[in-house]
N, C-alpha and C positions, 0 to 999 in steps of 0.2 A: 351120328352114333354117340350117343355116353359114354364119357369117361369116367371109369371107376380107379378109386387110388389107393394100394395097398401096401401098407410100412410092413416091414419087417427088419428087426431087430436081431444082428447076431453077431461073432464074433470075428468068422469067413464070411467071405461073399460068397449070397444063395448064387445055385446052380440053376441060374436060367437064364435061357438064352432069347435075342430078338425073335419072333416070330413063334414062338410056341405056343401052345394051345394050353393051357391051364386051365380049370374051372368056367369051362364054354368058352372063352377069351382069348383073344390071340394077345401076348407081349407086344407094344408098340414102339416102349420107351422106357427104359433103364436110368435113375438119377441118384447119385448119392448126395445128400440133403448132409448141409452142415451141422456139426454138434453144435446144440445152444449151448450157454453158460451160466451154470444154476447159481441160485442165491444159497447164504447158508441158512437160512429156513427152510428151503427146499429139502439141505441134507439133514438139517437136524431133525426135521419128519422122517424121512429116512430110517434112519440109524438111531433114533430117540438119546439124541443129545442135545445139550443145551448149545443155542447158538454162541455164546462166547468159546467155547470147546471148543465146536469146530471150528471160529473163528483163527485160535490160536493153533490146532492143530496143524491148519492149512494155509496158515499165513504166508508157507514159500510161493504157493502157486495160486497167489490171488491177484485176474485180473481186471479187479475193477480198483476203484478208490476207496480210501479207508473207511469211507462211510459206508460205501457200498461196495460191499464184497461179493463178486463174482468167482466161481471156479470151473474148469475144465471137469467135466461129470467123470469121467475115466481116471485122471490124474485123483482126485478126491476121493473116488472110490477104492484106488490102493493104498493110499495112507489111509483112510478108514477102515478099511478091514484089516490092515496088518494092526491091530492091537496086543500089543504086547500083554501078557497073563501077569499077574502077580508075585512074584518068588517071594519062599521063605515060609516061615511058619502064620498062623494066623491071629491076630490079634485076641489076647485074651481079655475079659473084661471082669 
C-alpha cells in the first residue's frame, strides 16, 4: 500500500486519533516532526525587514554563530510581531 504524508500546522494537537478513517485512509501513524531553525533572510522575507534588524532584534535567541544566524521560528515570531508603535507627535518638516 502507499504512503501518503500529511503536515498539518497549528497551535493544539489535531483531533485524531490511530485508526480513523479520514479521506478514504485509515491513520497509521502519528509523528511530531522537529522545528527547523530559520536564517535571518528567511525572516527578513517574512516581515520585510532588513537582515541586520532582525539580526539585532533577535540577537538574544540566536542559535547559530555570529556569522550564521539561526533562530527558533516561534521564539522570533514573538519578538517580531510585538513592535512597539511610535509615541508622540509627528515629525514636522
Amino acid at each position: 500500500m502507499p504512503e501518503f504524508i500529511v503536515t498539518i500546522e497549528s497551535d493544539s494537537a489535531p483531533q485524531l486519533v490511530l485508526g480513523q478513517s479520514i479521506f478514504g485512509g485509515i491513520v497509521t501513524a502519528l509523528k511530531l516532526e522537529k522545528k527547523k531553525l530559520v536564517t535571518a533572510a528567511d525572516l527578513a522575507s517574512k516581515y520585510s525587514l532588513s537582515d541586520e534588524t532582525i539580526r539585532t532584534k533577535c540577537a538574544v535567541i540566536n542559535q547559530g554563530t555570529p556569522g550564521k544566524c539561526l533562530y527558533d521560528p516561534d521564539a522570533a515570531d514573538a519578538i517580531l510581531k510585538s513592535t512597539k508603535l511610535r509615541r508622540g507627535p509627528k515629525r514636522k518638516n
